[in-house]
C-alpha positions in Angstrom: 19.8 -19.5 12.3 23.2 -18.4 12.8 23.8 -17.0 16.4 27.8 -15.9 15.5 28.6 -12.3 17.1 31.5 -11.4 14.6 31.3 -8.8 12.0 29.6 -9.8 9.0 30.3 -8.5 5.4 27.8 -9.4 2.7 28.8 -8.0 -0.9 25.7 -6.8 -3.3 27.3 -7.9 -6.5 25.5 -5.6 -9.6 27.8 -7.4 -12.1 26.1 -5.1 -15.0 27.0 -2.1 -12.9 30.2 -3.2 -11.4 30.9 0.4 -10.1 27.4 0.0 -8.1 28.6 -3.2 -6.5 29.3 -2.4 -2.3 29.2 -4.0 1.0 27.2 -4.3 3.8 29.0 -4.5 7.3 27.5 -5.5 10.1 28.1 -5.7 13.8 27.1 -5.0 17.4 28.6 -1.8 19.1 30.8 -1.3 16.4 30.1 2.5 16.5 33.5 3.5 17.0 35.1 1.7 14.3 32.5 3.1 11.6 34.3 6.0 10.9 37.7 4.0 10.0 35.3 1.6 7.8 33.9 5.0 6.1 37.4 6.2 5.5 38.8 2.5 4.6 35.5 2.7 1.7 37.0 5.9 0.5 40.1 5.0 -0.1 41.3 8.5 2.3 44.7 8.0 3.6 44.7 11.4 4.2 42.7 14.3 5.4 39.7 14.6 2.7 39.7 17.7 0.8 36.4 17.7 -0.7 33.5 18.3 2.6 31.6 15.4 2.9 27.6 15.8 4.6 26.4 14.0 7.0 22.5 14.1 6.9 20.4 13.2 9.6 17.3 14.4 11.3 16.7 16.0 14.6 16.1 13.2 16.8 18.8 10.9 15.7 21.3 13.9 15.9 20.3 14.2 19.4 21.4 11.2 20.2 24.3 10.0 18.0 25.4 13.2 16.0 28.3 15.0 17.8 29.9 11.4 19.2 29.6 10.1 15.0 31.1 13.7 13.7 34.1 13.1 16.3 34.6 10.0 14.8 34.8 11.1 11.4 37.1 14.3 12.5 39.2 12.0 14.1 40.3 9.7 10.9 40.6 12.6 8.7 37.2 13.1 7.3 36.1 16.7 6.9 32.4 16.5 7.6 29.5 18.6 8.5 26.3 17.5 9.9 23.2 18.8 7.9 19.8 17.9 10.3 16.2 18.3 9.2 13.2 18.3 10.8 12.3 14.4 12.2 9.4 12.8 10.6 7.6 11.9 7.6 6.5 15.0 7.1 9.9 16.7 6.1 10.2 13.9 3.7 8.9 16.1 0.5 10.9 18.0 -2.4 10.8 20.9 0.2 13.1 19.3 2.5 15.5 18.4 -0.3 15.7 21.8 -1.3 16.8 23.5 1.5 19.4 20.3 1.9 20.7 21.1 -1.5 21.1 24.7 -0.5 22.5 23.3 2.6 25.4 21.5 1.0 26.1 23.9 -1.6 26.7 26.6 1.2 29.3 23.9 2.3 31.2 24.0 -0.9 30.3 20.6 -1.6 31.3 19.4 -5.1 31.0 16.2 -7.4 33.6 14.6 -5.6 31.9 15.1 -2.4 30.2 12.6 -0.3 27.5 12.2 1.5 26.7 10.0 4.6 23.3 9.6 5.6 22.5 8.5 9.4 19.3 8.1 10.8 15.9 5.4 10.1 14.4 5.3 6.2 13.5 8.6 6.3 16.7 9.8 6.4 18.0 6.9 4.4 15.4 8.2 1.8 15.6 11.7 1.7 20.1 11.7 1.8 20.0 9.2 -1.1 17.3 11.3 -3.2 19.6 14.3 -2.7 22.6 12.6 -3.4 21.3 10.9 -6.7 19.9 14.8 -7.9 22.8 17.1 -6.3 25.2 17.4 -9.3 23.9 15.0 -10.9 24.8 13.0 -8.6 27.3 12.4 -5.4 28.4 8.9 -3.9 26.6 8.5 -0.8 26.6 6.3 2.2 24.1 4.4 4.8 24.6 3.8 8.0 21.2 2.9 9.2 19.6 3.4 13.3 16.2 2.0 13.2 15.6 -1.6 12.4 12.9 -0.6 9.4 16.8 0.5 7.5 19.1 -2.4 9.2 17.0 -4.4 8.1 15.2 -3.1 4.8 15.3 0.5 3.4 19.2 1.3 3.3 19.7 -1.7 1.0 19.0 -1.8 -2.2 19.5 1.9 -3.7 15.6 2.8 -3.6 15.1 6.8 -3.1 12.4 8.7 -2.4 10.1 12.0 -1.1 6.4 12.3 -1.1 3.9 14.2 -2.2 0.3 15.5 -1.3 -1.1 12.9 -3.6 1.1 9.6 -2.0 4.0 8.2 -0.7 7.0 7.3 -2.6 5.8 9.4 -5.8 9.4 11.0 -6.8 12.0 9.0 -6.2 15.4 7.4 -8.0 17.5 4.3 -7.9 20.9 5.2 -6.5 23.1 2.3 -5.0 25.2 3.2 -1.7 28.9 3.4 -2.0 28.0 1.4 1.6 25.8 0.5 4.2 27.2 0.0 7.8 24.7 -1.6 10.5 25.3 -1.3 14.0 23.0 -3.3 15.9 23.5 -1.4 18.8 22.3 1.6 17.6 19.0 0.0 18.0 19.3 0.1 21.8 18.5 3.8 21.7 15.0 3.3 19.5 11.7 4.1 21.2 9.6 0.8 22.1 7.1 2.5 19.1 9.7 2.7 16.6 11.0 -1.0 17.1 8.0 -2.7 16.8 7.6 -0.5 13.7 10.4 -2.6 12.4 8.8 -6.0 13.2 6.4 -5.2 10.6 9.5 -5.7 8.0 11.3 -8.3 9.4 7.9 -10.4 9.5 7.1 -9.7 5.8 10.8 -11.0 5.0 10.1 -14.3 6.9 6.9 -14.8 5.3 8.4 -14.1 1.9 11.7 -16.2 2.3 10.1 -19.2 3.9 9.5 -21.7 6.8 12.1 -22.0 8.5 13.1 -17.8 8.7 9.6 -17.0 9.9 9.1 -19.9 12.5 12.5 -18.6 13.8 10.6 -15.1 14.1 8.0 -17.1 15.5 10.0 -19.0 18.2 12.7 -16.1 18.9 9.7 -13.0 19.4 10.5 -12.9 22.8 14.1 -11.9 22.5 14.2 -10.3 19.3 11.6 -7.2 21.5 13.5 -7.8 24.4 17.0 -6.6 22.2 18.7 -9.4 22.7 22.4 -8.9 20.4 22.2 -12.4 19.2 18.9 -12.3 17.9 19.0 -9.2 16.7 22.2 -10.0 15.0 20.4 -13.0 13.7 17.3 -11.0 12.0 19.5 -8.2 10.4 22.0 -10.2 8.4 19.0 -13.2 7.3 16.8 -9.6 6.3 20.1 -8.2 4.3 21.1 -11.4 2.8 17.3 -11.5 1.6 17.2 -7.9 0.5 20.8 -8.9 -1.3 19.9 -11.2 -3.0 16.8 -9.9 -4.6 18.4 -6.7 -5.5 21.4 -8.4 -7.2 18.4 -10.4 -9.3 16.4 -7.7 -10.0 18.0 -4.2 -9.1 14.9 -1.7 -10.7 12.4 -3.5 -9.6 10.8 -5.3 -13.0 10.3 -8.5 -11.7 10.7 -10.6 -8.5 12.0 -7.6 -6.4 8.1 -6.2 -6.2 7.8 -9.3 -4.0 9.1 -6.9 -1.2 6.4 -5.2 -1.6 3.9 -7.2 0.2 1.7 -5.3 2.3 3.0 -2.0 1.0 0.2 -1.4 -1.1 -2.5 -1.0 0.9 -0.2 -0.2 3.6 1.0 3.2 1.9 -2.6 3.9 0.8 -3.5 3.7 4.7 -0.2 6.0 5.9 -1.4 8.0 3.4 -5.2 8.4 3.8 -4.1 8.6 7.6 -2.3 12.0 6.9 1.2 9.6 8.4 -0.9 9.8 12.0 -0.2 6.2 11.9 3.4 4.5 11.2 4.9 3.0 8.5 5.2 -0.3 10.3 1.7 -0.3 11.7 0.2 0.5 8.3 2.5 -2.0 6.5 1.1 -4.9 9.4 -2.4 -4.3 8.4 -1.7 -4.5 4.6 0.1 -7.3 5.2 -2.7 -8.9 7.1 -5.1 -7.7 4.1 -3.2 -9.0 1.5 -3.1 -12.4 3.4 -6.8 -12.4 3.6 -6.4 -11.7 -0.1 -4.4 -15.0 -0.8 -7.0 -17.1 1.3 -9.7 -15.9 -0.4 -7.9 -16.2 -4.0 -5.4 -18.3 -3.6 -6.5 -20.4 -1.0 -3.8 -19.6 1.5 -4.7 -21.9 4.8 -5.8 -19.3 7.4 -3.9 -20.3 9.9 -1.1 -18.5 7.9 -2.6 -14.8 9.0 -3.5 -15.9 12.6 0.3 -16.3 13.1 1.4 -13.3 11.3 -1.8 -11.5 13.3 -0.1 -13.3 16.8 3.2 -12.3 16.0 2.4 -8.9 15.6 0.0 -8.5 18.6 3.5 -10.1 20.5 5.4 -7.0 19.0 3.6 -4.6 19.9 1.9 -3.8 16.6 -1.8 -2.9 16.0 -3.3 -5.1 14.0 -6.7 -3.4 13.6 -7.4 -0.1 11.2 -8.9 3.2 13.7 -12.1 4.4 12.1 -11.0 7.3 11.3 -9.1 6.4 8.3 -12.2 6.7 5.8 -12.0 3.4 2.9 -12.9 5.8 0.2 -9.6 7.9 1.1 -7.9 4.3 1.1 -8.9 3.9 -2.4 -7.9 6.9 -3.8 -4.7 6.8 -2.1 -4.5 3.3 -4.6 -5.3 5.4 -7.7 -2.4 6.8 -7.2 -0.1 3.9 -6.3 3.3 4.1 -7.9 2.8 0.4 -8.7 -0.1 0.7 -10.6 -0.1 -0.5 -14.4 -2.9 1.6 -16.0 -5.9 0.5 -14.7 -4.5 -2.3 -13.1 -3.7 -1.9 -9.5 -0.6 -5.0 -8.4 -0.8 -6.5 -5.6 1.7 -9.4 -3.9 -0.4 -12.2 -2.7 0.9 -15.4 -0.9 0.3 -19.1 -2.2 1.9 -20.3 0.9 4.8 -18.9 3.2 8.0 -18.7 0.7 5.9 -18.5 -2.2 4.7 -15.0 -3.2 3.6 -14.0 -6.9 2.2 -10.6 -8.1 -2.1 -10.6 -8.4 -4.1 -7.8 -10.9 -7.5 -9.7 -10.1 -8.5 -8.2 -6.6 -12.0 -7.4 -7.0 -12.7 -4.0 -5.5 -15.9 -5.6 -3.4 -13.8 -8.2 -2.0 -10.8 -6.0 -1.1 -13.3 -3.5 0.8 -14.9 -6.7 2.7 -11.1 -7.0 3.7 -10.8 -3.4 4.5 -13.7 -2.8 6.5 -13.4 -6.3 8.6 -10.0 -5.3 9.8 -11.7 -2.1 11.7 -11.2 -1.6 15.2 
């Protein structure tokens, strides 16, 4: 694994859709030059006429907001923050509302921008408005939690929920571009980091061997924040995401690989009313769906006890509360986005590095799963 502290650039290349083609920078405490990378992207050499937005939610305003609108005043960018409530529970048609009404109370036009800074919520919700506003405004990501660095700003996936599920309206809009700091990821709860594990540990088990033993081996440092490992997981995680995107950009084929625990792990955020996290709930579908591939696809079991160790090391539950009721669990499925009629997909593991997509899971065994991973 590369340990190398310089800027990286990695280009998505969309050769059908050259104009969706962008890069992803990243680097460590690289804050202050963000804002001239922004302006550099949009071509300004002058002061920009048209407002641009810069959507985030309360928390990450708190933190980062005024110092990153500074920035952006400073190199000639006429930008506005527009906040909304933290959480997943602003992250409904109701939020993008009153962000619409927001930006057209700015003046904002089609040859505004947006820029959207925060974790995937905010990655989400700023890319669902900016592919509807207008029909739709260029948009940028510059990602703070390590669930987006590493997963969710890449790849042009939007979305909002609704009562019924997660994900259920959404668009595919690529970012004009995605700029990671690493350091931003200093200011992220304990909670909220370990939420990201749950991503980065589904990319080494999907890319193979060697990227998840060097998860494996590097646990320690990667909790502990250290720049080089972090630096390390981000850019093997976005040349991943990369590369499957350039493949498979709307998600037909191979891209629904990155899906891997995502589908019993929305059903559980779901049935769980979001009371428990994205990256919790995405660990314990991961670990069902690799009890899934031992018991179809004879997947050795040692597989899941270091997947269930690494998590445990990470801070992760690994164990579904009893109050999350399996019959609310299942018809959370029914409503899956990823369904094919009556045939509910699911990405199963023939070993590490070797995912395919499975429509056989037998409701009786996937329950046996369900319930056996109770606290």
């Amino acid at each position: 694994m590369q340990k190398d502290l310089a800027m990286k650039k990695i280009t998505v290349n969309l050769e059908q859709l050259a104009r969706s083609s962008y890069d992803i920078c990243i680097g460590n405490d690289i804050e202050g030059e963000i804002a001239q990378l922004i302006a550099q992207s949009l071509a300004l050499s002058a002061p920009m006429r048209a407002p641009a937005a810069v959507i985030s939610d309360s928390n990450v305003m708190s933190i980062h907001g005024e110092r990153f609108l500074e920035s952006l005043h400073r190199v000639g960018i006429n930008a506005t923050i527009v906040p909304f409530p933290a959480g997943e529970s602003s992250k409904n048609i109701l939020t993008v509302t009153k962000l619409a009404e927001s930006l057209l109370d700015l003046g904002m036009d089609r040859s505004s921008k947006i820029i959207a800074l925060g974790g995937g919520v905010v990655g989400d919700v700023a890319g669902f408005v900016a592919s509807i506003y207008m029909r739709g405004i260029p948009h940028i990501q510059i990602p703070t939690s390590l669930i987006a660095q590493t997963d969710s700003s890449i790849g042009g996936k939007t979305a909002v929920d609704l009562p019924q599920g997660k994900n259920l309206l959404g668009t595919f809009l690529q970012p004009a571009a995605v700029f990671i700091d690493v350091r931003f990821l200093a200011t992220l709860p304990e909670r909220e980091f370990s939420n990201g594990m749950a991503e980065v540990i589904k990319y080494g088990l999907l890319n193979g061997e060697e990227f998840f033993s060097y998860i494996e081996s590097n646990i320690g440092g990667i909790m502990h924040r250290e720049t080089s490992a972090l630096m390390a997981v981000v850019e093997r995680c976005c040349r991943i995401k990369k590369g499957i995107v350039e493949i498979d950009e709307k998600e037909k084929g191979s891209r629904r690989f990155l899906n891997l625990g995502h589908t019993v792990g929305h059903a559980i955020e779901a049935a769980a009313d979001y009371q428990i996290s994205h990256g919790e709930a995405i660990a314990i579908g991961m670990l069902a769906a690799l009890r899934l591939s031992s018991a179809i696809l004879q997947l050795p079991n040692s597989v899941g006890e270091r997947v269930e160790r690494i998590l445990r090391t990470a801070g992760i539950p690994t164990r579904l509360p009893s109050s999350v009721d399996t019959a609310a669990i299942f018809a959370k499925l029914k409503t899956d986005k990823k369904r094919e009629g009556n045939k509910m997909n699911f990405i199963l593991l023939q070993d590490i590095g070797l995912p395919l997509v499975a429509d056989n899971v037998l409701q009786g065994l996937l329950t046996a799963i369900i319930e056996d991973l109770r606290q």
